[in-house]
C-alpha positions as CSV (number, residue, x, y, z in Angstrom):
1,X,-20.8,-11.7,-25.7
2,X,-19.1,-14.7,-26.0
3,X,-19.1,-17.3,-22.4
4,X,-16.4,-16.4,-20.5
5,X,-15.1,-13.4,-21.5
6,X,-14.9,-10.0,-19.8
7,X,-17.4,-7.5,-20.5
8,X,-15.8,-4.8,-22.7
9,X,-16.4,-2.1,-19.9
10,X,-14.2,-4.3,-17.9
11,X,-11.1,-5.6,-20.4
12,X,-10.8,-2.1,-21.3
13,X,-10.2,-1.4,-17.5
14,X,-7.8,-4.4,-17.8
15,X,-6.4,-2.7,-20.6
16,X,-6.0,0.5,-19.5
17,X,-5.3,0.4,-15.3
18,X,-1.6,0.6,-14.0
19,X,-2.9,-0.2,-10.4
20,X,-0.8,-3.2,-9.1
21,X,-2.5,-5.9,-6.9
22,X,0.0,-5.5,-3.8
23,X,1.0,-8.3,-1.4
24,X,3.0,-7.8,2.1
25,X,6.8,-7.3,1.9
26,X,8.8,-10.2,1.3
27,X,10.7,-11.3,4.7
28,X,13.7,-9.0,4.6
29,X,12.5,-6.5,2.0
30,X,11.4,-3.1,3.3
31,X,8.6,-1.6,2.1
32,X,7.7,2.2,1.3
33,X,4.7,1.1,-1.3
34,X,1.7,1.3,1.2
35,X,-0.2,4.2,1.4
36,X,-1.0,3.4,4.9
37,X,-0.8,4.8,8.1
38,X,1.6,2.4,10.2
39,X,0.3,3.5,13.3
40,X,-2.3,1.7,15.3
41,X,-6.4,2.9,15.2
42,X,-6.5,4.9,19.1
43,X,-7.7,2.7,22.0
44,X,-10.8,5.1,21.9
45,X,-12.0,4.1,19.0
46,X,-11.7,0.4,19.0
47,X,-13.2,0.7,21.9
48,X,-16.3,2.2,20.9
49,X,-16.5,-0.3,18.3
50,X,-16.6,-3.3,20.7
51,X,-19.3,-1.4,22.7
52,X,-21.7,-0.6,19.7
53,X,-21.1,-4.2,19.0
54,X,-21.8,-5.5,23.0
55,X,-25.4,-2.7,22.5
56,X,-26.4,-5.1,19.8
57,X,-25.3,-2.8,17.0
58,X,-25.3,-5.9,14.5
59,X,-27.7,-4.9,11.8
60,X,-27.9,-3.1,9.1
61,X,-28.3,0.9,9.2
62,X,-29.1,3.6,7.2
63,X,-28.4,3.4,3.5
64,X,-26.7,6.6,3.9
65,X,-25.1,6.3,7.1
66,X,-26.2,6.4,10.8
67,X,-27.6,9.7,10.7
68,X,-25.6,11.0,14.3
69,X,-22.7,10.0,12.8
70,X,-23.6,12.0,9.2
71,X,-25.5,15.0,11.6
72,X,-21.6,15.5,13.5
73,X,-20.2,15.2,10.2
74,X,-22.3,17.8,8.7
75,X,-21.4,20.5,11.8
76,X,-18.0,20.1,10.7
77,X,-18.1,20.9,6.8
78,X,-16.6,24.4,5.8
79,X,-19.7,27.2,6.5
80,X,-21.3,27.8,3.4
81,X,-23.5,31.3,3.9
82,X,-26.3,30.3,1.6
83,X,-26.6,26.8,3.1
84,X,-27.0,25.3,6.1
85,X,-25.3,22.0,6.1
86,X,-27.4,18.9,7.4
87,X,-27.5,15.1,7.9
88,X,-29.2,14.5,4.6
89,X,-26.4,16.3,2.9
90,X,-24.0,13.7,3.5
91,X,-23.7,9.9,2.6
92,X,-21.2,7.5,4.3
93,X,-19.7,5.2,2.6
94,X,-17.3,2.2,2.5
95,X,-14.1,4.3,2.5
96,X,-13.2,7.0,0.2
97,X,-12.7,4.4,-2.4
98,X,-17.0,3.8,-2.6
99,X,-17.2,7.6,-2.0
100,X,-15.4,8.4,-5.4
101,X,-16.7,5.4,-6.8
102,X,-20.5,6.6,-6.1
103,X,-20.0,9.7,-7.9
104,X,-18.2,8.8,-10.9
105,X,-20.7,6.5,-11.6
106,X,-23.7,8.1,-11.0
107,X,-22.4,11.6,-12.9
108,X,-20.4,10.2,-15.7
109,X,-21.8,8.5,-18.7
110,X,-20.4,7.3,-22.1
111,X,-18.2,9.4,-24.0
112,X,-18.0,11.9,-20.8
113,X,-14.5,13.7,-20.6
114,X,-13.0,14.0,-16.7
115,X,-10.1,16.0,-16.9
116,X,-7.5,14.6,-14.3
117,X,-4.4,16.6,-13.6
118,X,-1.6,14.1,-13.7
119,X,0.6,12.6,-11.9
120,X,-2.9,11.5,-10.0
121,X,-4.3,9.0,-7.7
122,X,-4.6,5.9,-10.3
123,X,-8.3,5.1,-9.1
124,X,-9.8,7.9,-10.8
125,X,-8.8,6.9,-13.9
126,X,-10.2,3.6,-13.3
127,X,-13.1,4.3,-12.2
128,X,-13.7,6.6,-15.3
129,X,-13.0,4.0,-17.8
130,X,-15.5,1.5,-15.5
131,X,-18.3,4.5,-16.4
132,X,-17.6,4.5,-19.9
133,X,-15.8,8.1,-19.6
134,X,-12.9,9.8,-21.5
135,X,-9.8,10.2,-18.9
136,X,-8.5,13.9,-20.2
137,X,-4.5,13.5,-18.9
138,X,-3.4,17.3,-18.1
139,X,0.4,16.8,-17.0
140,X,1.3,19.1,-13.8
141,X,3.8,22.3,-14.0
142,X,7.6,21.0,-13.0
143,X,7.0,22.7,-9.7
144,X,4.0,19.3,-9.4
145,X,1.6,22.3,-8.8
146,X,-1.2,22.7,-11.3
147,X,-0.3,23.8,-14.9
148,X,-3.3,26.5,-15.2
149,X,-2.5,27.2,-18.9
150,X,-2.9,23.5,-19.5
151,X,-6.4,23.3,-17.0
152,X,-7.6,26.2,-19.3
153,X,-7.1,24.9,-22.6
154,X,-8.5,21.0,-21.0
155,X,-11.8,22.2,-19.1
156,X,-14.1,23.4,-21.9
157,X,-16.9,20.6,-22.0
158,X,-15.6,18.4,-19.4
159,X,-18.0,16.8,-17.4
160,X,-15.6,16.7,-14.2
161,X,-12.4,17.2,-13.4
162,X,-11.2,15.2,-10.5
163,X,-7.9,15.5,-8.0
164,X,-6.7,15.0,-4.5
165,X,-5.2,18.0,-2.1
166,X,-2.9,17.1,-0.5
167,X,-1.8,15.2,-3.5
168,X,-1.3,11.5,-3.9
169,X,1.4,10.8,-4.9
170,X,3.2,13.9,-5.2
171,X,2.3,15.3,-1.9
172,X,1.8,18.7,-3.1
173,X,-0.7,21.1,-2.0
174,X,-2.3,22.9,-3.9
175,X,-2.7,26.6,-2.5
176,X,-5.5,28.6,-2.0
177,X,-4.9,31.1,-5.3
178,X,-4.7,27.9,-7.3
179,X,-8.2,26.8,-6.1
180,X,-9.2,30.2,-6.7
181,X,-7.8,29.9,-10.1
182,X,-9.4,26.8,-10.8
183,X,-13.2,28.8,-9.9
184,X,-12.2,31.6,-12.3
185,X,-11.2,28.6,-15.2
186,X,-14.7,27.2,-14.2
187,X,-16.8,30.4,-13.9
188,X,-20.1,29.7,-16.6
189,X,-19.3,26.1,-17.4
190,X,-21.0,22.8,-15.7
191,X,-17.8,20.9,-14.8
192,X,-18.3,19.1,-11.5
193,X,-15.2,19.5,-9.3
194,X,-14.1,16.1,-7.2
195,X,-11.5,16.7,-4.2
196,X,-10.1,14.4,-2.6
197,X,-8.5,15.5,1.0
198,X,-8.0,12.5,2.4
199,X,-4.5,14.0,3.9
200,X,-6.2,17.6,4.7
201,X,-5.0,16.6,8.6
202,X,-1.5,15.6,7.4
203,X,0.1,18.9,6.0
204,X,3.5,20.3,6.7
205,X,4.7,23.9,8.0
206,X,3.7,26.2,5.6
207,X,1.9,24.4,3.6
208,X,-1.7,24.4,5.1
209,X,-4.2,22.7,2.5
210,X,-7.4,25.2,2.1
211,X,-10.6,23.0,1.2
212,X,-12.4,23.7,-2.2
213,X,-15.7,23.8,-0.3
214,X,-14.0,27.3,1.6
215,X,-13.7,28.6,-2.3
216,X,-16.1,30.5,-3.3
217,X,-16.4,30.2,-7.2
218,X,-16.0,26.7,-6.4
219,X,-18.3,25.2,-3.1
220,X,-21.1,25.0,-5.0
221,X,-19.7,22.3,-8.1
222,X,-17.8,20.9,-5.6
223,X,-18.4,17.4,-4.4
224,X,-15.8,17.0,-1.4
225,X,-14.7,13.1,-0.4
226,X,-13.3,12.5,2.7
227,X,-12.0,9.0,4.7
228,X,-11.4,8.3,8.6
229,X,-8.4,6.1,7.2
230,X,-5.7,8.5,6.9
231,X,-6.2,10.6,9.9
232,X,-7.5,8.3,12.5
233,X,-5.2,5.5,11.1
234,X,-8.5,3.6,10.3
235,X,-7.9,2.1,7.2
236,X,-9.8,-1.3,7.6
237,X,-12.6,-0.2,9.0
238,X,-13.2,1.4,5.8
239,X,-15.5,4.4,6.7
240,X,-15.6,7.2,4.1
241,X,-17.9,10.1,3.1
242,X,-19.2,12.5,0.4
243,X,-21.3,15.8,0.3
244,X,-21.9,18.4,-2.6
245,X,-24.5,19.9,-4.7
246,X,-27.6,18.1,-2.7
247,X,-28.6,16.5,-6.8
248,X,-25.2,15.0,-6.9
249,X,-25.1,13.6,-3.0
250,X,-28.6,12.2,-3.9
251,X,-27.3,10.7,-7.1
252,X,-24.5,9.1,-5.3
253,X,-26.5,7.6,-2.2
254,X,-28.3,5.9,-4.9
255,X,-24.8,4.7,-6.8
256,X,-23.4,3.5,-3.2
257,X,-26.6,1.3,-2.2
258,X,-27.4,0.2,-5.0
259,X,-23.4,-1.3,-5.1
260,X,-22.2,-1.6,-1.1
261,X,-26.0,-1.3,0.9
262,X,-25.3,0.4,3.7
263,X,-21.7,0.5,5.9
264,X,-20.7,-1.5,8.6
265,X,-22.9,-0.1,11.4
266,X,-20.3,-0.4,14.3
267,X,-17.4,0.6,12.1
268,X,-19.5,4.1,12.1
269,X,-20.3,4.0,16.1
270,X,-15.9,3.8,16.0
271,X,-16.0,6.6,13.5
272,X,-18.1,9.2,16.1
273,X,-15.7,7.8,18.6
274,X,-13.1,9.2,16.1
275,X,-14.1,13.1,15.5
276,X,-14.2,13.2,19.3
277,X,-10.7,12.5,19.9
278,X,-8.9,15.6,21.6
279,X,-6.4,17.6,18.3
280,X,-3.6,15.7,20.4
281,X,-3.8,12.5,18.8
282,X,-4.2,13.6,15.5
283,X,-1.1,15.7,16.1
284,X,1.3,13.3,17.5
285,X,0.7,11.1,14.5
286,X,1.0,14.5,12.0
287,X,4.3,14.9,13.8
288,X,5.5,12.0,13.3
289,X,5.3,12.0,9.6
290,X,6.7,15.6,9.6
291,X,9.6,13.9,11.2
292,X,10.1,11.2,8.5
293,X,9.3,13.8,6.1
294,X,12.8,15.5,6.8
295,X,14.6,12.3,7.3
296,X,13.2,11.9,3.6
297,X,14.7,15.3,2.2
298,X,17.7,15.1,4.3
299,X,18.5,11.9,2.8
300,X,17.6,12.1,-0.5
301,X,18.7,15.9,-1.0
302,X,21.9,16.7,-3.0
303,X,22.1,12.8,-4.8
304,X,23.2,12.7,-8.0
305,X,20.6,11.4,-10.1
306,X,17.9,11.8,-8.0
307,X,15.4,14.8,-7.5
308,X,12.7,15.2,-4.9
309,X,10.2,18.3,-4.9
310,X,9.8,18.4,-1.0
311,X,6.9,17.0,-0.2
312,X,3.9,19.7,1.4
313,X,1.5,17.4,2.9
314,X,1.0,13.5,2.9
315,X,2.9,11.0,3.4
316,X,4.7,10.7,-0.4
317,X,7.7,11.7,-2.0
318,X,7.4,11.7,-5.5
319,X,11.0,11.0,-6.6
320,X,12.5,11.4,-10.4
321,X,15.7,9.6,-11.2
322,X,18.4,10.1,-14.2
323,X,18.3,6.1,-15.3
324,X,17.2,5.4,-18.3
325,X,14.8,2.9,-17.7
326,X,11.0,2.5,-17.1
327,X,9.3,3.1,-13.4
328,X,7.8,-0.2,-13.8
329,X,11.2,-1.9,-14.4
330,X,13.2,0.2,-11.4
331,X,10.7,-0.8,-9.3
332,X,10.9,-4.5,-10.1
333,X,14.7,-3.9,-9.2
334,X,14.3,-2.2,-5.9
335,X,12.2,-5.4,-4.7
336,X,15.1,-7.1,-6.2
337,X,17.1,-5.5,-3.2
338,X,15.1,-5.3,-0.7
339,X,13.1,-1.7,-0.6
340,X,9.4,-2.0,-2.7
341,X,8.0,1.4,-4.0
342,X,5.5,2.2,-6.5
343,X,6.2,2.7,-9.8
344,X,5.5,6.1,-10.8
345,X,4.0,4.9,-14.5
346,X,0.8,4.0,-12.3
347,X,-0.3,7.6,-11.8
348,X,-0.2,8.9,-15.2
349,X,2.1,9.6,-18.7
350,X,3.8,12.2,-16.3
351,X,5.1,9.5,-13.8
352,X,7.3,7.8,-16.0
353,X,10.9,8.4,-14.9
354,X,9.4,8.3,-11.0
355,X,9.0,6.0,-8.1
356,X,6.7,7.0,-5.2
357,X,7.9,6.5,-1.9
358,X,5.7,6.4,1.0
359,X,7.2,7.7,4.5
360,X,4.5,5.7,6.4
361,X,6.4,3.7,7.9
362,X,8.9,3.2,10.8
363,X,12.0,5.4,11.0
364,X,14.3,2.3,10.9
365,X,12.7,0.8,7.7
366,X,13.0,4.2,6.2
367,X,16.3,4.6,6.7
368,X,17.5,1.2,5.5
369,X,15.1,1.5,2.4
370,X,16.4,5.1,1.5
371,X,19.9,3.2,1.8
372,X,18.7,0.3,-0.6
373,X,17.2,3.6,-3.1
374,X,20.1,5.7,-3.4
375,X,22.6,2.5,-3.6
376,X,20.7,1.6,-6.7
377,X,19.8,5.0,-8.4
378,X,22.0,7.1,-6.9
379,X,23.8,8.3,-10.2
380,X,22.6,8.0,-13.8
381,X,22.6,4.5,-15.2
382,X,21.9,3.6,-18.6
């Protein structure tokens, strides 16, 4: 390798990732880019933070997590009837970002295929070209639900397949006969199933998201990653956890110390703190968003030239436009005027023709960058 150069694990990553390094809105601009909740962490929790902290909880702690804090986690999991769930099951880690970054790099190897459905979270792919893997692209059905015919012909001698549910960035969820789908695709292969409900709490009437690890054919290949940050509107305290086939978790505690050591130790006190606030606070913030939510379709609905599947849970709208243009480019000219969104190019081949708009934010900004959108794309230009 010559001095100064990238190893080639890394300027293929260069080569191949769409993820954008974002900075705060310009003064003026509006933005509906951040996949973060714009609500502040509850009192509680902060709280318990600055008393873990007054304790003397300043030192390092278990590799794998403080073990109360993995223990409550573990009472909590779906029930599995040939299983009983425990501490050791489960690893924290440094948000859901180390927890999918643990297992893709302790399970996948060089030349491994991961089948992604796509539009996807743009991390996965990522982190799949940083193991040395083969991302497998399987575009969604126009509905944004999973294209089964497509899953069928993509899954023979994958090593993994990997998605989120609720979906970023479409905001789908995917229902229960899907997941029970996927387990009948699945039934006598090895393919390790990754899901990612981070947004299970943040789901809209109708729509409630069923967890893989309640699917029979498919709890037992499942490793399920999960994040305070979404729910608890904990973001930077960056607490996140995995659990799965007990090989795999034990794989991946080694993958996450091995690159983070253990997690903050009084972000985790703040994280206990966290699963024993009362369904209230949890709700008013779900609420919230359901609110935006229909300030999104009500705004957006009917546009010429635009064309929004309602979203199901999250807080995205996945949104396709007429122009004939690149996302990358329309996104460049929303910041032009004002409103910043994510190009939809970054999740996939699918996204082209997209912008994801994220309705985390206030109900004013939303407004006035839905104004700024629909001025701009609001009929086909070419």
């Amino acid at each position: 390798m010559t001095a100064g150069l990238p190893a080639s694990r890394m300027a293929e990553l260069r080569r191949s990732s769409r993820r954008p390094a974002l900075a705060p809105a310009p003064p003026g601009a509006v933005s509906l880019a951040m996949g973060e909740p714009d609500f502040p962490t509850p009192p509680p929790v902060i709280d318990a933070a600055v008393a873990a902290l007054r304790a003397g909880e300043t030192h390092y702690a278990d590799q794998q997590g403080l073990r109360e804090l993995r223990a409550a986690l573990a009472a909590r999991l779906p029930a599995h009837p040939a299983r009983t769930w425990t501490a050791d099951d489960v690893v924290v880690t440094h948000g859901a970002t180390a927890a999918l970054a643990a297992v893709v790099l302790a399970m996948v190897g060089p030349g491994d295929r991961v089948v992604v459905p796509e539009p996807a979270y743009s991390l996965y792919a990522d982190l799949v070209v940083l193991a040395g893997g083969t991302v497998d692209f399987v575009p969604l059905a126009p509905d944004l639900h999973w294209d089964l015919d497509a899953l069928a012909a993509a899954l023979p001698g994958a090593a993994m397949m990997i998605f989120s549910n609720p979906s970023n960035p479409t905001g789908i969820v995917h229902r229960e006969q899907e997941l029970r789908a996927l387990g009948g695709l699945l039934d006598g292969s090895d393919v390790l199933v990754v899901s990612d409900e981070a947004y299970h709490r943040l789901a809209y009437p109708g729509h409630e998201p069923t967890s893989a690890l309640e699917i029979a054919s498919l709890r037992d290949r499942t490793v399920y990653v999960q994040t305070f940050s979404k729910t608890y509107a904990m973001t930077g305290w960056r607490v996140g956890y995995l659990t799965g086939p007990r090989e795999v978790v034990d794989a991946a505690a080694q993958a996450h110390r091995t690159l983070n050591g253990s997690s903050d130790t009084a972000a985790q006190h703040a994280a206990l703190a966290a699963l024993d606030l009362p369904d209230s606070v949890v709700d008013a913030m779900a609420d919230r968003y359901r609110r935006r939510r229909e300030l999104v379709v009500a705004h957006l609905s009917g546009v010429p030239g635009l064309h929004l599947v309602p979203p199901e849970g999250a807080f995205y709208g996945f949104l396709r436009y007429d122009a004939d243009r690149g996302s990358e480019a329309v996104a460049r000219e929303l910041a032009e005027r004002g409103v910043l969104v994510r190009a939809g190019a970054e999740y996939g081949p699918s996204g082209e023709g997209h912008v994801r708009i994220s309705f985390a934010a206030s109900e004013d900004d939303l407004r006035s960058g839905l104004e700024r959108l629909v001025r701009h794309l609001g009929r086909a230009r070419t």
